[in-house]
C-alpha positions as CSV (number, residue, x, y, z in Angstrom):
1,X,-175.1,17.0,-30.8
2,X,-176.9,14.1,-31.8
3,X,-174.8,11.1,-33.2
4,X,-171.3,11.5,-31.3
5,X,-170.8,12.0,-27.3
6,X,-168.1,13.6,-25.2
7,X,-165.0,11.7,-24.1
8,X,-165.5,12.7,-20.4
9,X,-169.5,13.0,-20.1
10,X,-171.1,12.8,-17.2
11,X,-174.5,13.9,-18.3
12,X,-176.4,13.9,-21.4
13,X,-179.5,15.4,-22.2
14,X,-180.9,13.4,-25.3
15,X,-183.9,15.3,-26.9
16,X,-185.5,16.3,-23.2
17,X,-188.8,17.9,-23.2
18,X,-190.7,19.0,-20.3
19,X,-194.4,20.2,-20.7
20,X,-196.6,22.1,-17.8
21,X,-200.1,21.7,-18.8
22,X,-199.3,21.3,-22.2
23,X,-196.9,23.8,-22.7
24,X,-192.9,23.2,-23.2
25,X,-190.5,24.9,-20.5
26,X,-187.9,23.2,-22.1
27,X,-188.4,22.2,-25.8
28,X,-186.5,18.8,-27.3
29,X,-182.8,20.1,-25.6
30,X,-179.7,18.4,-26.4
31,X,-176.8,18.9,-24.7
32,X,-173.6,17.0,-22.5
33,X,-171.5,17.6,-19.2
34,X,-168.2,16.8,-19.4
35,X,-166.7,16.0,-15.5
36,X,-164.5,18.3,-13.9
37,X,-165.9,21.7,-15.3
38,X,-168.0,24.4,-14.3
39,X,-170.8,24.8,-16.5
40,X,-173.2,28.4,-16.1
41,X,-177.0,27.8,-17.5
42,X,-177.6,31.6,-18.2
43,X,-180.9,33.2,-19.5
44,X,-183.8,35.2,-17.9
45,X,-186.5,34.2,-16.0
46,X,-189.0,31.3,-17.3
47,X,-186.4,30.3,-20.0
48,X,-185.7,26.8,-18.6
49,X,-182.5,27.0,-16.8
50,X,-183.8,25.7,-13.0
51,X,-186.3,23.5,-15.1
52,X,-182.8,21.7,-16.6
53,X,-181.4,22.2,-12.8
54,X,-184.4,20.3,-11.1
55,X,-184.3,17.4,-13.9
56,X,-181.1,16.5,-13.4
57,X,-181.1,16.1,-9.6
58,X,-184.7,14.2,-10.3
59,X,-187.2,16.8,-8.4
60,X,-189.3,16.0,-11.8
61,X,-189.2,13.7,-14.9
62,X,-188.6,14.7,-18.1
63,X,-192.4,14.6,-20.6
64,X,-190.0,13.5,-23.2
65,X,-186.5,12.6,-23.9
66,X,-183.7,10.8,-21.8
67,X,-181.1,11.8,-19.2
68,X,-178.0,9.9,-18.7
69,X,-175.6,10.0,-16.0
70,X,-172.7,7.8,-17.2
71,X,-174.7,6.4,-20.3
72,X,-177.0,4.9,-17.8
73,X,-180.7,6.5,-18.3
74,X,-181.3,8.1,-15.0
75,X,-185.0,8.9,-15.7
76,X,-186.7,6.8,-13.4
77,X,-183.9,7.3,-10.6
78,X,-185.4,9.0,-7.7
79,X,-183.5,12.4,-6.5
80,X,-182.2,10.5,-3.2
81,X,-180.4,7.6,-5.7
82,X,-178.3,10.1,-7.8
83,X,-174.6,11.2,-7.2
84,X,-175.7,15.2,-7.3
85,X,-176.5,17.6,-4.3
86,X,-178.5,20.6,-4.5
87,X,-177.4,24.5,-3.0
88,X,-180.7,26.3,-3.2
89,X,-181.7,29.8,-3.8
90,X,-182.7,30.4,0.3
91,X,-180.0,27.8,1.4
92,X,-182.6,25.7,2.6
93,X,-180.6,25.6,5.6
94,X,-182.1,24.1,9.6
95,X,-182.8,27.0,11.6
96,X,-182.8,25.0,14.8
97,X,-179.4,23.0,14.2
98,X,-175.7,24.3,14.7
99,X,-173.4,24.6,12.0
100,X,-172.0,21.1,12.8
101,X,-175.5,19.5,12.5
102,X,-176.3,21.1,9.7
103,X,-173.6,20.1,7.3
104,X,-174.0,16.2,9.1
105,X,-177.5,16.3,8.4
106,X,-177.5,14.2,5.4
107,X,-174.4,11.3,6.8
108,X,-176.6,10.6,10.0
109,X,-179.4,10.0,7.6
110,X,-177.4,7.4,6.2
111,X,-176.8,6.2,9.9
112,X,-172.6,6.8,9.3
113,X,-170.8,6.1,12.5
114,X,-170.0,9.1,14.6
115,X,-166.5,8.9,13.9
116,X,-167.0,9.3,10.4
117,X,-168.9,12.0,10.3
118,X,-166.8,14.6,12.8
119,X,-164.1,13.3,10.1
120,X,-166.5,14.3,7.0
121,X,-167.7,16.9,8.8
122,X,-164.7,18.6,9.8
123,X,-162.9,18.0,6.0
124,X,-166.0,19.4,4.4
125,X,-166.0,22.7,6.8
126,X,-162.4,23.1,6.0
127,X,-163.2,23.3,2.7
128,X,-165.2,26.1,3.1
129,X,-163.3,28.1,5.0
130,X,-165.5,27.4,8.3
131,X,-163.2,25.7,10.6
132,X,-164.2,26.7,14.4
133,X,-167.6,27.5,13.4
134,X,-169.1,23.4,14.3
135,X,-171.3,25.1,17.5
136,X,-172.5,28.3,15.8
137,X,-176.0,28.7,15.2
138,X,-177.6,29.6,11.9
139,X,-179.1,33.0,12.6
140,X,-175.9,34.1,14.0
141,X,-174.1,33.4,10.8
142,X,-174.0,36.6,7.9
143,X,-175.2,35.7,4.3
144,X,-171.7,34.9,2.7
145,X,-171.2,32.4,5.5
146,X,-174.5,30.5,5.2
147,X,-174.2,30.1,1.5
148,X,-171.2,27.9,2.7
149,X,-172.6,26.0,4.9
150,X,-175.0,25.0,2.7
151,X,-172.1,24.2,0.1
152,X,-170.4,22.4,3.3
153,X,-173.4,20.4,4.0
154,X,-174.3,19.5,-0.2
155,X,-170.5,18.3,-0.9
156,X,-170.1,16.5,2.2
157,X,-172.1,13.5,1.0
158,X,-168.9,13.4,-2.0
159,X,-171.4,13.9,-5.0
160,X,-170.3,13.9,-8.6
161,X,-172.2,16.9,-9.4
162,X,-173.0,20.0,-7.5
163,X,-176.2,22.1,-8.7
164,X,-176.1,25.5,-8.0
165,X,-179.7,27.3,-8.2
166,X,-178.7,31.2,-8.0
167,X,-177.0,31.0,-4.5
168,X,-175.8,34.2,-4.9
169,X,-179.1,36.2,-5.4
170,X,-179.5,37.1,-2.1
171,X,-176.2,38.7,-1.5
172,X,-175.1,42.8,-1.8
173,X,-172.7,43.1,-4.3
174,X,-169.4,43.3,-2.4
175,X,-170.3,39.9,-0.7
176,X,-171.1,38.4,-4.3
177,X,-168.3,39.4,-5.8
178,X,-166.2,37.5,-3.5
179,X,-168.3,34.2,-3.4
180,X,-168.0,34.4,-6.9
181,X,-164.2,34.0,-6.8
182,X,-164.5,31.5,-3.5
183,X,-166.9,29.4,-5.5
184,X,-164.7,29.0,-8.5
185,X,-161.7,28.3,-6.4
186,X,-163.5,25.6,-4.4
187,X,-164.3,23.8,-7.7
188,X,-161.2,23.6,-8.9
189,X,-160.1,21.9,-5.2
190,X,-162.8,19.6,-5.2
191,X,-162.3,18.5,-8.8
192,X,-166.2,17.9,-9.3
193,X,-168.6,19.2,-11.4
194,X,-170.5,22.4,-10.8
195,X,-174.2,23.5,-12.7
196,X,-174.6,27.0,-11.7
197,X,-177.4,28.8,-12.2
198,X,-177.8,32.4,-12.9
199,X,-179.5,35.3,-14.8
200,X,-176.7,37.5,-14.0
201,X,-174.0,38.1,-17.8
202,X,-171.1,39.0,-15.8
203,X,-171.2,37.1,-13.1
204,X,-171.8,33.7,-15.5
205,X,-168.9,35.4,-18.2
206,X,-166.5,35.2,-14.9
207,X,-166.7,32.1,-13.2
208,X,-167.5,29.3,-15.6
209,X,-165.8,27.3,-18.2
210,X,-168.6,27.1,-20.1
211,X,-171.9,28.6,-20.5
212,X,-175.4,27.5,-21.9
213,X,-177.2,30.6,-23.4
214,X,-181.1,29.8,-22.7
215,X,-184.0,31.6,-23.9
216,X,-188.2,30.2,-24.3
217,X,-187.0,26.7,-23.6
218,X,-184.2,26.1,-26.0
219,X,-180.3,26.5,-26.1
220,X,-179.5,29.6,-27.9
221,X,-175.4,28.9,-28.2
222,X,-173.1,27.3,-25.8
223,X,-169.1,27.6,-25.2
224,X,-166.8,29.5,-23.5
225,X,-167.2,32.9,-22.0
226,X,-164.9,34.3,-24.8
227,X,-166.7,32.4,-27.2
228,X,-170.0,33.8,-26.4
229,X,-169.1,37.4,-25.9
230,X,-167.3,37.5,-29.0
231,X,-169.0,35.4,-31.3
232,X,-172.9,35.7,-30.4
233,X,-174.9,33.5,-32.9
234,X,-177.9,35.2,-32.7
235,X,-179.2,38.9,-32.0
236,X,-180.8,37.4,-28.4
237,X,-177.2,36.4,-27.7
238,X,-176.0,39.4,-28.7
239,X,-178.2,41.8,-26.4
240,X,-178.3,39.4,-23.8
241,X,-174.5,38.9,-23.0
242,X,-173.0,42.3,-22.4
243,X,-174.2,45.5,-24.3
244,X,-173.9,45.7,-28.4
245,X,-174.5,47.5,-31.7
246,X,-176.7,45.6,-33.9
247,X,-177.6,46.4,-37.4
248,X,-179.2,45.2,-40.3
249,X,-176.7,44.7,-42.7
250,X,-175.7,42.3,-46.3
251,X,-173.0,40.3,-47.1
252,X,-171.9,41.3,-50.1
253,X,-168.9,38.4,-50.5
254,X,-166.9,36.9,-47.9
255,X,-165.0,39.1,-46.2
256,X,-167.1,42.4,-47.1
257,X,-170.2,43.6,-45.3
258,X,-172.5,46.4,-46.1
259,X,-174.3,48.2,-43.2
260,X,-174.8,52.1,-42.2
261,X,-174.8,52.9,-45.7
262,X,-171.3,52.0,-46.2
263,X,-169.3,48.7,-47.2
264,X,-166.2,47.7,-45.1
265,X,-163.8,44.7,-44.7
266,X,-164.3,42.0,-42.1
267,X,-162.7,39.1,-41.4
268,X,-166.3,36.6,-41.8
269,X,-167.0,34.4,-44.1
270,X,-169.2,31.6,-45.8
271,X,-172.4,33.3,-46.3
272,X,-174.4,33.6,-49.5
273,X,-173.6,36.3,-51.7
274,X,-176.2,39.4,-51.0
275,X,-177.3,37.4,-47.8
276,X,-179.6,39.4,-45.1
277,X,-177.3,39.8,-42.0
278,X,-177.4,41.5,-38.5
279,X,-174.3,43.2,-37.6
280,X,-172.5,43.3,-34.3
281,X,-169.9,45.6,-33.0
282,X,-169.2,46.1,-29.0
283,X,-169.3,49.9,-27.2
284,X,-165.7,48.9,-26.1
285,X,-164.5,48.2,-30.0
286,X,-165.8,51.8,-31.1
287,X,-162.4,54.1,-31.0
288,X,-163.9,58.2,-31.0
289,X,-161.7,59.7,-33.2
290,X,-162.1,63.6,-35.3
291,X,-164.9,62.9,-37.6
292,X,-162.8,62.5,-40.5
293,X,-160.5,59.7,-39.4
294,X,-163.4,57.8,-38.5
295,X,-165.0,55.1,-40.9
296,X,-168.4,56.5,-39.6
297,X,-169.3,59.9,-38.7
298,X,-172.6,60.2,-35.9
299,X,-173.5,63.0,-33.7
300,X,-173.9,62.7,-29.6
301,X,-176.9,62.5,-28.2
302,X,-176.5,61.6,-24.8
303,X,-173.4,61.4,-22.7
304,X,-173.1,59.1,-18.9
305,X,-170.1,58.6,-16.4
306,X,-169.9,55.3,-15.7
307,X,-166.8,55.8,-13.4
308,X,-164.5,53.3,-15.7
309,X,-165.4,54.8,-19.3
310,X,-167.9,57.2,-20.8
311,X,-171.0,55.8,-22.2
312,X,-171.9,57.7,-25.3
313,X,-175.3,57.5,-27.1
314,X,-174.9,59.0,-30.7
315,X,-176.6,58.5,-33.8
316,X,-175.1,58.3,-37.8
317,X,-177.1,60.1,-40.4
318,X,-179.5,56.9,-41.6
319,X,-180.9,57.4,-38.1
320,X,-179.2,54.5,-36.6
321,X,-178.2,54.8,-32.7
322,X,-174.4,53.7,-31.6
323,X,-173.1,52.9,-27.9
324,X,-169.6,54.5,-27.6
325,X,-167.7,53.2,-24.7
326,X,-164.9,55.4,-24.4
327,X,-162.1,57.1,-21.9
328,X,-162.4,60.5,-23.5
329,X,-165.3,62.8,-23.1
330,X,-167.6,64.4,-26.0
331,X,-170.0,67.2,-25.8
332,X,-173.6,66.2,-26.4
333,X,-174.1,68.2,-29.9
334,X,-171.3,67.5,-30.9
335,X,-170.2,65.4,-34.2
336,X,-167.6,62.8,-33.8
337,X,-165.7,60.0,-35.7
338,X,-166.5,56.0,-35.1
339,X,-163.2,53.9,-36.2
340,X,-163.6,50.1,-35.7
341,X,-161.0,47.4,-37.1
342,X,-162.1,45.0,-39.2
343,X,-161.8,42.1,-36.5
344,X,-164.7,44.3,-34.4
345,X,-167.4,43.5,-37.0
346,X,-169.5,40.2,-36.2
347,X,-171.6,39.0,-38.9
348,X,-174.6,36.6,-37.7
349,X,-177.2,34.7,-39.9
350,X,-180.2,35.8,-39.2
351,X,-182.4,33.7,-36.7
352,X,-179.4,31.1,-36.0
353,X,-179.0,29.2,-33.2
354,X,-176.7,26.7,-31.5
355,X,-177.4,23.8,-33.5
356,X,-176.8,25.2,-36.7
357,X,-180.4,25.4,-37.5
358,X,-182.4,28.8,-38.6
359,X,-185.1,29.4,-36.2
360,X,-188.6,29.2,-38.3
């Protein structure tokens, strides 16, 4: 990323290191934030994603590096100087104010006039689907509802960037399925930019424009959800986002890959001739077919309902294991067919990652 910067960038992470007693979190990161989108920092625990999260809104300073907010270096800003807001894990919301006080919490800080703040107040309540709820108290309020008055209470001081810090964690399922579409809807009202977040693949491959894939510190890919799912850079991406066949394989020219025994067409190229690959190929792009229609032939191991699709477990004769998402149902014993079209087949350098670079 280094020598050229984003039309519309509102942030910009310029070689940003930040060590705890000696040790990198987050390991010489590059990256921008383009206004207007939602961005998803996805990756497990202790990989650097709420380290990035508490940098920007200025909780800590970076050990090395600079942050800009609109090309101006923003690392000696203090948190309560920056045009961001925080929604917290627990909400972080006042147990002994109303719903009204809570989301005006921050103007009378500011000492707004009174008028100005029922207006604010009001708007921002609206926004969240919370109108008529001013006088209720906190611990009368269910889950859902408190995650948006804490969203109330964070965009009612009009920042430029709302950071999101796994607000949905704490929900059941039902409830975060629905916040999830609520969220993604309310940023595309308010028009500002949203940093969610999240160790959860499907709930980061469904609401954001674009997600940052972290793992030990450093950005393993970014782009789009399709991107991502489709075209994994690494094996980490790979198993991380969604469930996937990965094999050793070798390029043998572009265009041909050899894997399972067996060469077959794809539709990659620009790799050295004979080059060391991993292969990728999604449960979903497997077709079971008779054995001898299929390009590979593997036996079933295991067989799950998983209500949608059958999730087969079967393995070919060099001993390697396949995931079979499929519709129809095989007998565990049993020897099947696995066809794939060409346009299935990944082909990743081995130990890439988003900058282009080979890990060492």
């Amino acid at each position: 990323m280094e020598g050229w910067k984003l039309k519309d960038a509102i942030i910009r992470f310029e070689r940003v290191t930040k060590l705890y007693d000696g040790v990198a979190v987050l390991d010489d990161v590059s990256f921008e934030i383009e206004r207007g989108k939602f961005y998803t920092l996805l990756g497990p625990s202790g990989c650097g994603k709420t380290t990035i999260l508490r940098l920007i809104a200025g909780f800590i300073e970076p050990s090395h590096g600079t942050i800009y907010f609109h090309d101006q270096s923003i690392n000696q800003v203090p948190a309560n100087k920056r045009q961001v807001n925080t929604v917290f894990q627990d909400y972080a919301l006042f147990p002994h104010l109303d719903v009204f006080e809570n989301v005006a919490f921050g103007l009378r800080i500011k000492k707004m006039k009174q008028a100005e703040i029922d207006k604010k107040v009001k708007e921002a309540l609206r926004f969240v689907n919370l109108e008529g709820y001013e006088n209720r108290r906190i611990q009368e309020m269910s889950g859902g509802q408190r995650q948006r008055v804490a969203i109330a209470r964070a965009i009612v001081n009009e920042p430029e960037v709302l950071l999101l810090d796994e607000p949905l964690s704490a929900l059941d399922l039902k409830l975060r399925t629905e916040m999830q579409y609520e969220l993604r809807e309310l940023q595309r009202r308010l028009g500002i930019t949203f940093i969610f977040v999240t160790h959860d693949q499907e709930e980061a491959l469904a609401m954001s424009d674009q997600i940052f894939v972290l793992n030990k510190g450093k950005i393993q890919q970014s782009g789009t959800p399709k991107d991502i799912y489709d075209e994994p850079v690494n094996r980490f991406v790979a198993d991380f986002i969604g469930e996937s066949n990965i094999l050793p394989g070798r390029m043998i020219q572009d265009f041909l890959v050899e894997f399972a025994g067996k060469q077959f067409e794809c539709v990659d190229s620009g790799f050295l001739p004979n080059e060391h690959v991993e292969i990728v190929i999604r449960p979903e792009d497997l077709e079971m077919t008779a054995p001898e229609r299929g390009k590979l032939r593997v036996r079933v191991d295991s067989l799950l309902f998983r209500g949608v699709h059958y999730e087969i477990c079967a393995y070919d004769e060099n001993g390697n294991e396949w995931l079979v998402h499929s519709t129809k149902k095989a007998e565990v014993g049993e020897e099947i067919g696995l066809y794939f079209e060409p346009e299935a087949i990944h082909v990743m350098h081995i130990g890439e990652t988003d900058d282009g670079r080979h890990e060492k």
